[in-house]
PDB file with one MODEL, atoms N, CA, C and O in Angstrom:
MODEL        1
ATOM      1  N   UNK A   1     -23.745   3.241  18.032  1.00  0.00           N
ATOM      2  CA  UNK A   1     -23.050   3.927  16.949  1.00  0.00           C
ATOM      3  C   UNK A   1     -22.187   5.046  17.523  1.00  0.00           C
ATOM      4  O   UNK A   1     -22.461   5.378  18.677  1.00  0.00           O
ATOM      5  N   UNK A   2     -21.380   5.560  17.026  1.00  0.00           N
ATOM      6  CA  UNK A   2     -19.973   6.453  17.411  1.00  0.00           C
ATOM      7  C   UNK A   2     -20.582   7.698  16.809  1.00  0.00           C
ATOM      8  O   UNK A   2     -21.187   7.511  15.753  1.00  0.00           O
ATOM      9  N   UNK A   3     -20.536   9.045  17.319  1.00  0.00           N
ATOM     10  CA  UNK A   3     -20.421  10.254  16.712  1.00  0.00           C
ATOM     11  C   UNK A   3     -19.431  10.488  16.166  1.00  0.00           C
ATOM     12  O   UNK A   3     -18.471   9.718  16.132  1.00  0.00           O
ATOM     13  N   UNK A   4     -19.487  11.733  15.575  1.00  0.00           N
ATOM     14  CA  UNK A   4     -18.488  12.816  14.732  1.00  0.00           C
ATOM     15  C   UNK A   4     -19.448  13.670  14.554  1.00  0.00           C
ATOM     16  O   UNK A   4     -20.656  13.564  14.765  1.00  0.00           O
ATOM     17  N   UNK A   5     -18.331  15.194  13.835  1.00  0.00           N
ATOM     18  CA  UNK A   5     -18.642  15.936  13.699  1.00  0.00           C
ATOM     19  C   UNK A   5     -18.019  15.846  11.716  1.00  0.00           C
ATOM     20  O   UNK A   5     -16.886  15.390  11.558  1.00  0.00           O
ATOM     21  N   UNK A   6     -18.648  16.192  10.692  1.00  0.00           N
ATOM     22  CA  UNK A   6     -18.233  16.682   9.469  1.00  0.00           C
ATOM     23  C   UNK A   6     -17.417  17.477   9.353  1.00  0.00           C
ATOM     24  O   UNK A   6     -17.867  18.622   9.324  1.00  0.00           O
ATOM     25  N   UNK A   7     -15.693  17.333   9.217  1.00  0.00           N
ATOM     26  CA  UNK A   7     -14.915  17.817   9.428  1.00  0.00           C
ATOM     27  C   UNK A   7     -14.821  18.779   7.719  1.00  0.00           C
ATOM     28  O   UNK A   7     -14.628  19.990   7.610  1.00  0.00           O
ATOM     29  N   UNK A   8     -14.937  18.217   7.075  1.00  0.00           N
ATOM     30  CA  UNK A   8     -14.780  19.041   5.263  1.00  0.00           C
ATOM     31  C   UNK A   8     -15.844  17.706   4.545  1.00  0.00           C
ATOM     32  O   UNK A   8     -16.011  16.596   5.049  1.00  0.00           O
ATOM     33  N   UNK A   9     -16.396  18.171   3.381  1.00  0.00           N
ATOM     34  CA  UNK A   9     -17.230  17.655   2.352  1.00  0.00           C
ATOM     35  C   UNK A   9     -16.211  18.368   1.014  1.00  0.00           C
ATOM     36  O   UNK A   9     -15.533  19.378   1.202  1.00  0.00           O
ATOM     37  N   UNK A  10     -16.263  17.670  -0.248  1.00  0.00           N
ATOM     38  CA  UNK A  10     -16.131  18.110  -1.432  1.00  0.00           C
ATOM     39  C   UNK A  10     -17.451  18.009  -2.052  1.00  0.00           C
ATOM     40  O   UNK A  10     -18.581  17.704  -1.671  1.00  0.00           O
ATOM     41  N   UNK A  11     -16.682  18.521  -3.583  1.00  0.00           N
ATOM     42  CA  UNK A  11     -17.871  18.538  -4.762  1.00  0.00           C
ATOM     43  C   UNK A  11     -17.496  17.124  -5.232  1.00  0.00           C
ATOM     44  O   UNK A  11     -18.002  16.871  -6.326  1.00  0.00           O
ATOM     45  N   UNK A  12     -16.758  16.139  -4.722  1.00  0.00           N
ATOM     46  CA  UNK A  12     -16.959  15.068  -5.854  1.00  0.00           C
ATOM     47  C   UNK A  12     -17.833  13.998  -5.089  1.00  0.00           C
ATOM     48  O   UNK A  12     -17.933  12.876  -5.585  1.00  0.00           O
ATOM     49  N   UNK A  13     -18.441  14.285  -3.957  1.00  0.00           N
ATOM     50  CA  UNK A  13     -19.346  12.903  -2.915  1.00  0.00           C
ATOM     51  C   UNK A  13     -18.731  12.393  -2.183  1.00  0.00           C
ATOM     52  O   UNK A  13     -18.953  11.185  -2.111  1.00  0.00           O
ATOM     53  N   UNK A  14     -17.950  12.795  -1.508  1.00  0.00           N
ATOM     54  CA  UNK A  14     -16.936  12.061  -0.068  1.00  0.00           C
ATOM     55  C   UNK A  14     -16.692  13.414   0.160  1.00  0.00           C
ATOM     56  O   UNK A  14     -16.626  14.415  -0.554  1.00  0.00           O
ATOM     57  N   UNK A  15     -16.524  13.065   1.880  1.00  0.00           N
ATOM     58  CA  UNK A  15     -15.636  14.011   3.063  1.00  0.00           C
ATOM     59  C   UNK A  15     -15.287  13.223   4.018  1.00  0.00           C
ATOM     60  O   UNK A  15     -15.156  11.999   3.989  1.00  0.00           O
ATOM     61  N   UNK A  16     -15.091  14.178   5.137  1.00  0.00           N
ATOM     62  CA  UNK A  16     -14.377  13.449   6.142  1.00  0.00           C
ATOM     63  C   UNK A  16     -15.146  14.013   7.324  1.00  0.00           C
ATOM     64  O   UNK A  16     -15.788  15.060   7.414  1.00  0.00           O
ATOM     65  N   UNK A  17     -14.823  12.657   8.569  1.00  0.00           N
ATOM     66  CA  UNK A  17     -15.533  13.450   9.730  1.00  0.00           C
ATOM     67  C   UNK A  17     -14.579  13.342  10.629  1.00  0.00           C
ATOM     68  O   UNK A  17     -13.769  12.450  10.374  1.00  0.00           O
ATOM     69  N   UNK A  18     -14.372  14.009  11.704  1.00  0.00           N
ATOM     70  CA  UNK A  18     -13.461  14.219  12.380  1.00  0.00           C
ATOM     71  C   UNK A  18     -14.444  13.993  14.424  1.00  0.00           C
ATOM     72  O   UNK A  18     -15.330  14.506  15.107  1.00  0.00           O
ATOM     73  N   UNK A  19     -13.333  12.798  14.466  1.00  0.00           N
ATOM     74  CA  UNK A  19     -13.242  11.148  15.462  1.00  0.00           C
ATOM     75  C   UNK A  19     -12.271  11.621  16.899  1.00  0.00           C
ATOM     76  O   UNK A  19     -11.069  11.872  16.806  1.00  0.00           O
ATOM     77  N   UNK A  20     -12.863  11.668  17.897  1.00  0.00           N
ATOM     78  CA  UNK A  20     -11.639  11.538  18.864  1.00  0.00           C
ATOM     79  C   UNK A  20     -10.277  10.314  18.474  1.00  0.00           C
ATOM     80  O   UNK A  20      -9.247  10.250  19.145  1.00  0.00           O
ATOM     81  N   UNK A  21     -10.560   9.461  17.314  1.00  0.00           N
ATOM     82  CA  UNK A  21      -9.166   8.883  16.784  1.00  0.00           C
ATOM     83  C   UNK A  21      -8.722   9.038  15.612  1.00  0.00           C
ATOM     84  O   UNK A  21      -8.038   8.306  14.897  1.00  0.00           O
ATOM     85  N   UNK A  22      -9.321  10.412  15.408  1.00  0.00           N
ATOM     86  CA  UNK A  22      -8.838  11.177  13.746  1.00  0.00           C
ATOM     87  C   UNK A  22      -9.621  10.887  12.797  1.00  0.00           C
ATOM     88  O   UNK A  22     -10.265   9.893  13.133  1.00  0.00           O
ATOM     89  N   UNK A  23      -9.853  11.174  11.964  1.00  0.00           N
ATOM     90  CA  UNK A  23     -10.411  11.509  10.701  1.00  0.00           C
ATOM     91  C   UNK A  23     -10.838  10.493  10.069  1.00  0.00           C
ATOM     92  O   UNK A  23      -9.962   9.631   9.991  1.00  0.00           O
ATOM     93  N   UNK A  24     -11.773  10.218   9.594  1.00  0.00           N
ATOM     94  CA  UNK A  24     -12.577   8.957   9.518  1.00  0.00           C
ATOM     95  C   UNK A  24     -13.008   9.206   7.479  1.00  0.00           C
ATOM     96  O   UNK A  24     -13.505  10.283   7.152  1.00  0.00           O
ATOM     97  N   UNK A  25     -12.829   8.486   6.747  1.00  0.00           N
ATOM     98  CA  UNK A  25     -13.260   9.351   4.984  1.00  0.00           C
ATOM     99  C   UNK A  25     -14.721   8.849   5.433  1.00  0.00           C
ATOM    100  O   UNK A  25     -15.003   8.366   6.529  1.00  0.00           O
ATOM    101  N   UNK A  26     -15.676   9.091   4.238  1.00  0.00           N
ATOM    102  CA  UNK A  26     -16.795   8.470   4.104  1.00  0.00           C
ATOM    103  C   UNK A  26     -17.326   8.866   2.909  1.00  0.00           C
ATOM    104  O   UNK A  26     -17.105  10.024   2.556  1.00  0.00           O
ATOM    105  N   UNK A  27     -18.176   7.934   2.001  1.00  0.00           N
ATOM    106  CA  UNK A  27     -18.473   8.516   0.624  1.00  0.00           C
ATOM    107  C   UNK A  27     -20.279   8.893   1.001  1.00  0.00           C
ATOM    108  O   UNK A  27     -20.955   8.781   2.024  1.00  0.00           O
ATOM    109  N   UNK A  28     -20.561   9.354  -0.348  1.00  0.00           N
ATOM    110  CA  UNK A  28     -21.916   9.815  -0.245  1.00  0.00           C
ATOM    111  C   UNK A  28     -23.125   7.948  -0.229  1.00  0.00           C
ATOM    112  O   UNK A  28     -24.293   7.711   0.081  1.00  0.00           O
ATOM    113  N   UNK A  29     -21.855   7.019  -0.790  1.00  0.00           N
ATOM    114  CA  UNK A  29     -23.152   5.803  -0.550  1.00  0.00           C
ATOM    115  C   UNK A  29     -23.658   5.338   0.769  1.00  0.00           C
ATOM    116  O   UNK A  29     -24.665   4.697   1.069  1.00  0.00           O
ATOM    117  N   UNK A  30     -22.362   6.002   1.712  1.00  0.00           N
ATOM    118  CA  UNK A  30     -22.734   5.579   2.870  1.00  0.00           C
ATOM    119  C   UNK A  30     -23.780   6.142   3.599  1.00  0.00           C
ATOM    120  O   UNK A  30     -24.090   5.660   4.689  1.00  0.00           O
ATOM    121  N   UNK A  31     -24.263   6.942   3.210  1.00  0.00           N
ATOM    122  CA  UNK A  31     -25.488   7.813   3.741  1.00  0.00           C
ATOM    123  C   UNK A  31     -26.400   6.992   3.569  1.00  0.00           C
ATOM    124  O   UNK A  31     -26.553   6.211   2.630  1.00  0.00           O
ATOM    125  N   UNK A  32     -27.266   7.211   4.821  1.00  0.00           N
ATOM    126  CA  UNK A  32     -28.293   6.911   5.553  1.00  0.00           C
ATOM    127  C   UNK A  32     -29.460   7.650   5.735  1.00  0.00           C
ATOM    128  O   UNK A  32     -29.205   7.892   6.915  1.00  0.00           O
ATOM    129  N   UNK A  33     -30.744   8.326   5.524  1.00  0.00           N
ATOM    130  CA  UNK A  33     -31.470   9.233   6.101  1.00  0.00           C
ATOM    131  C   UNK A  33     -31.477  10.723   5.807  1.00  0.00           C
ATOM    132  O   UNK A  33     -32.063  11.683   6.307  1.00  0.00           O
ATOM    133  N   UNK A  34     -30.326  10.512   4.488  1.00  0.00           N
ATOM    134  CA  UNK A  34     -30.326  12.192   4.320  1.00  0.00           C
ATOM    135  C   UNK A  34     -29.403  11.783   3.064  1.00  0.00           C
ATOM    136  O   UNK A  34     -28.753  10.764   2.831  1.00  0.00           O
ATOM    137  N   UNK A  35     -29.603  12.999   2.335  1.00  0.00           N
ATOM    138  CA  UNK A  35     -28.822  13.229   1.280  1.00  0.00           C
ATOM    139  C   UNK A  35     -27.423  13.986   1.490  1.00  0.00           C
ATOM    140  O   UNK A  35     -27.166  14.750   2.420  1.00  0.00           O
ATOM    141  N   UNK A  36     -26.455  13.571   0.296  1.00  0.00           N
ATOM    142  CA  UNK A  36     -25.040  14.575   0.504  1.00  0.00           C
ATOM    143  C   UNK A  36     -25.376  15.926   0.768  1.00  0.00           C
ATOM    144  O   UNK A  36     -24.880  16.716   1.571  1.00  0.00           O
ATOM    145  N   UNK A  37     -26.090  16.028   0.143  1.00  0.00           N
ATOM    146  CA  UNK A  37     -26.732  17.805  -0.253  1.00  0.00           C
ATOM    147  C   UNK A  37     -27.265  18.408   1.201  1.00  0.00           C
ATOM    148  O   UNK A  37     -26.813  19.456   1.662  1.00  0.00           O
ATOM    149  N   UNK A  38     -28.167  17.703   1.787  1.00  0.00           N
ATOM    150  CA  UNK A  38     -28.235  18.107   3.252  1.00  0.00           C
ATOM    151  C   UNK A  38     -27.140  18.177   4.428  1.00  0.00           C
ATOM    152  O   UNK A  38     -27.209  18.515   5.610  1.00  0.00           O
ATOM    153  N   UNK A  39     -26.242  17.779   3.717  1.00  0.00           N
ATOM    154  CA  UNK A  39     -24.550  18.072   5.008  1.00  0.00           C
ATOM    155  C   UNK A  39     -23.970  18.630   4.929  1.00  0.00           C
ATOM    156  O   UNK A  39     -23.331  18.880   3.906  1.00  0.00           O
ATOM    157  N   UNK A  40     -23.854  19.261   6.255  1.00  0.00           N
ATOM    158  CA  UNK A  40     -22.836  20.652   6.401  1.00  0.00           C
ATOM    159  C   UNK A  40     -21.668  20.484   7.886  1.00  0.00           C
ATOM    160  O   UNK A  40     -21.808  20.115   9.052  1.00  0.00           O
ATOM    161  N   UNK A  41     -20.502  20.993   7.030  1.00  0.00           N
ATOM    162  CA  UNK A  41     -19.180  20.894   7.969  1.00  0.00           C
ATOM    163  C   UNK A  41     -19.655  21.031   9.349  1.00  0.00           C
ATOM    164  O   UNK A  41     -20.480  21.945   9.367  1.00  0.00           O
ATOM    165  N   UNK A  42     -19.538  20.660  10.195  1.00  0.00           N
ATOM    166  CA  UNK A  42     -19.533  21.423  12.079  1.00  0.00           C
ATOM    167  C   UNK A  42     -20.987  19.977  12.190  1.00  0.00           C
ATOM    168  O   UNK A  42     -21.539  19.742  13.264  1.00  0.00           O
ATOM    169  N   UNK A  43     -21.265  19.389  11.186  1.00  0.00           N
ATOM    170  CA  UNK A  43     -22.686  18.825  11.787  1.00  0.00           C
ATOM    171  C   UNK A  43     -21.999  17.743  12.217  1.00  0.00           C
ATOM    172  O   UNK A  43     -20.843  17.428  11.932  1.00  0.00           O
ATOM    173  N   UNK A  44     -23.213  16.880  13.317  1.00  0.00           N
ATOM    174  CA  UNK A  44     -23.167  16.340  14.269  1.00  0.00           C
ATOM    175  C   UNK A  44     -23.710  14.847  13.650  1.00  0.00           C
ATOM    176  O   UNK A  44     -24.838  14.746  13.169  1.00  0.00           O
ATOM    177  N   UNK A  45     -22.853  13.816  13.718  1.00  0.00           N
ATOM    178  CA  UNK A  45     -23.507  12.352  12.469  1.00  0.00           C
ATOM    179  C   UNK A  45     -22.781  11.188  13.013  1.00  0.00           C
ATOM    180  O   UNK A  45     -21.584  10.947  13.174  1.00  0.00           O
ATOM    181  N   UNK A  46     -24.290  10.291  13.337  1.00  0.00           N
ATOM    182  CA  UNK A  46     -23.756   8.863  13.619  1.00  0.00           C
ATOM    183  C   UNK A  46     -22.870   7.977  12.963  1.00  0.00           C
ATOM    184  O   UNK A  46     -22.689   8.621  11.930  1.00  0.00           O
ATOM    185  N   UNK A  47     -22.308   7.129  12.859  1.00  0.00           N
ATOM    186  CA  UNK A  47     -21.462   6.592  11.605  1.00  0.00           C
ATOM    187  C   UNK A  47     -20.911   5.024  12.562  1.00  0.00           C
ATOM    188  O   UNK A  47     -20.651   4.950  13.763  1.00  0.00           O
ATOM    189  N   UNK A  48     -20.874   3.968  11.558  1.00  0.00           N
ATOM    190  CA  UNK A  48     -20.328   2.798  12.197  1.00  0.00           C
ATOM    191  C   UNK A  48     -18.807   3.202  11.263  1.00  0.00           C
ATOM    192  O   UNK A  48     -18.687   3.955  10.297  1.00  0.00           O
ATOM    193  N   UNK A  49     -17.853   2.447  11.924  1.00  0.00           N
ATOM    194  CA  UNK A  49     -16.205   2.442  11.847  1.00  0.00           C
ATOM    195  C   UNK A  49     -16.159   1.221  10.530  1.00  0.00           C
ATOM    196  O   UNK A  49     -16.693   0.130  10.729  1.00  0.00           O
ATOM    197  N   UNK A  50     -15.815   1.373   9.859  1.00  0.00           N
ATOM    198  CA  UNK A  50     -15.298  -0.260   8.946  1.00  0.00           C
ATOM    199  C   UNK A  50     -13.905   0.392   8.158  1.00  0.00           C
ATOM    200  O   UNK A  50     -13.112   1.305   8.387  1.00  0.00           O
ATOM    201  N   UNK A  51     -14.140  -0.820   6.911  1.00  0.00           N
ATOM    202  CA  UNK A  51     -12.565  -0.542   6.809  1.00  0.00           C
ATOM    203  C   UNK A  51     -12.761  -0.659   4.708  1.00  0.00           C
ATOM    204  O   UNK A  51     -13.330  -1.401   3.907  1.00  0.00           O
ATOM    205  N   UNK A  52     -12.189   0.150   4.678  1.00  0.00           N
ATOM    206  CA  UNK A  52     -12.366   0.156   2.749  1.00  0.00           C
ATOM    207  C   UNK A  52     -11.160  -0.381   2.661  1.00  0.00           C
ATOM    208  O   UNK A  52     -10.464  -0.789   3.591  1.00  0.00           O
ATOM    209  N   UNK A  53     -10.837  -0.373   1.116  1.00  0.00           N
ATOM    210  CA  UNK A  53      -9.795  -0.523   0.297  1.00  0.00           C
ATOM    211  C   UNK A  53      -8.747   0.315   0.310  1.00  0.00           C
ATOM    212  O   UNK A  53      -7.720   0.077  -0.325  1.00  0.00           O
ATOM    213  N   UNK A  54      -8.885   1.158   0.892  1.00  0.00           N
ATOM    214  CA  UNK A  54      -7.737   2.114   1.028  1.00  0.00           C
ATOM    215  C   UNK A  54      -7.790   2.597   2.807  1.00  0.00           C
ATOM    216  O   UNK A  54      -7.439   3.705   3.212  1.00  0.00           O
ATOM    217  N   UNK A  55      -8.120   1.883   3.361  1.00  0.00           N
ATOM    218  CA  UNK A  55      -7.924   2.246   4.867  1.00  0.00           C
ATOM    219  C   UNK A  55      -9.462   2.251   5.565  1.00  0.00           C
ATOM    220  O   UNK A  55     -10.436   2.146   4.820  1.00  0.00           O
ATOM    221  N   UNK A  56      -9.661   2.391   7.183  1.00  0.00           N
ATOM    222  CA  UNK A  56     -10.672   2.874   7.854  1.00  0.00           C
ATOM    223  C   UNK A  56     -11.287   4.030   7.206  1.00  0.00           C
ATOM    224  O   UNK A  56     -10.635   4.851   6.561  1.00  0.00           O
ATOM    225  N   UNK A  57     -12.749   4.094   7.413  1.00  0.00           N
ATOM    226  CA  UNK A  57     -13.902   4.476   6.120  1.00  0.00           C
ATOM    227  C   UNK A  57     -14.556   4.477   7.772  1.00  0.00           C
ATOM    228  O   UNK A  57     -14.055   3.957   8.769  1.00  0.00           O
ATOM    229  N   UNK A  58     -16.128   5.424   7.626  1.00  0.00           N
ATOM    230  CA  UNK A  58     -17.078   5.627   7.891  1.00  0.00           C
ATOM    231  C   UNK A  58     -18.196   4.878   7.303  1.00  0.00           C
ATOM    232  O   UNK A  58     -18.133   4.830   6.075  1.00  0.00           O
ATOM    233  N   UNK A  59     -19.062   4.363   7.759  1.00  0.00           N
ATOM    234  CA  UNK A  59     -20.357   3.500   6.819  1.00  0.00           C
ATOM    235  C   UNK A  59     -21.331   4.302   8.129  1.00  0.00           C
ATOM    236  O   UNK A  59     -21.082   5.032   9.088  1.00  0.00           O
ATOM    237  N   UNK A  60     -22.486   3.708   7.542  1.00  0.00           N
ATOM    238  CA  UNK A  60     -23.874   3.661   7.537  1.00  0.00           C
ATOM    239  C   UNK A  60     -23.910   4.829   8.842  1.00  0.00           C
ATOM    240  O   UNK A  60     -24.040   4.636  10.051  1.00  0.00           O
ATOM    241  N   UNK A  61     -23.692   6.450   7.853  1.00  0.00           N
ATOM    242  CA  UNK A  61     -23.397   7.908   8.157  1.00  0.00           C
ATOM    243  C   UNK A  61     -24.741   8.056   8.608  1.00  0.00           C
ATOM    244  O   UNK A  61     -25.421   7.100   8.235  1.00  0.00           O
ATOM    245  N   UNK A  62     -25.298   8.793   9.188  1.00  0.00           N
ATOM    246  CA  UNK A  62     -26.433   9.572   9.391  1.00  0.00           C
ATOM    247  C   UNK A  62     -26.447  10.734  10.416  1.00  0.00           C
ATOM    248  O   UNK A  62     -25.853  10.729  11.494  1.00  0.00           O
ATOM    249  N   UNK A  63     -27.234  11.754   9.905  1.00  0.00           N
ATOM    250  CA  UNK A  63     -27.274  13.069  11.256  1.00  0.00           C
ATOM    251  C   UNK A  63     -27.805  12.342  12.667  1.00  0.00           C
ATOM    252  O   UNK A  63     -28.494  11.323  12.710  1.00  0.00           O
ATOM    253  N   UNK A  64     -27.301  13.135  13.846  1.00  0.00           N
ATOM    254  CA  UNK A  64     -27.661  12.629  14.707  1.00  0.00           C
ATOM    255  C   UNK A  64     -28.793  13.376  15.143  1.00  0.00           C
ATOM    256  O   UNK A  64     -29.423  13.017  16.138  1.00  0.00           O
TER     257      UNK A  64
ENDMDL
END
């Protein structure tokens, strides 16, 4: 699995993590092992690469 770091979170259940190939979205379904509520910007989270409906997406997120 690829790291990142949680680059910004909102209040509506998606953020973004930030990829040595840029910015990756990811929603709160993709979580793994933790809740939205437990993530904070600067943290450190596994994530596989895929691809949504509107571009490259983050899946199956988790802290590292």
């Amino acid at each position: 699995m690829a790291q990142g770091k949680i680059k910004k979170l909102t209040d509506k259940g998606f953020g973004f993590i930030e990829t040595d190939r840029g910015d990756l979205f990811f929603h709160l379904s993709a979580l793994q092992e933790t809740t939205y509520e437990q993530l904070y910007e600067g943290q450190v989270v596994e994530y596989e690469a895929g691809q949504g409906p509107k571009g490259p997406r983050a899946e199956w997120v988790k802290p590292s």
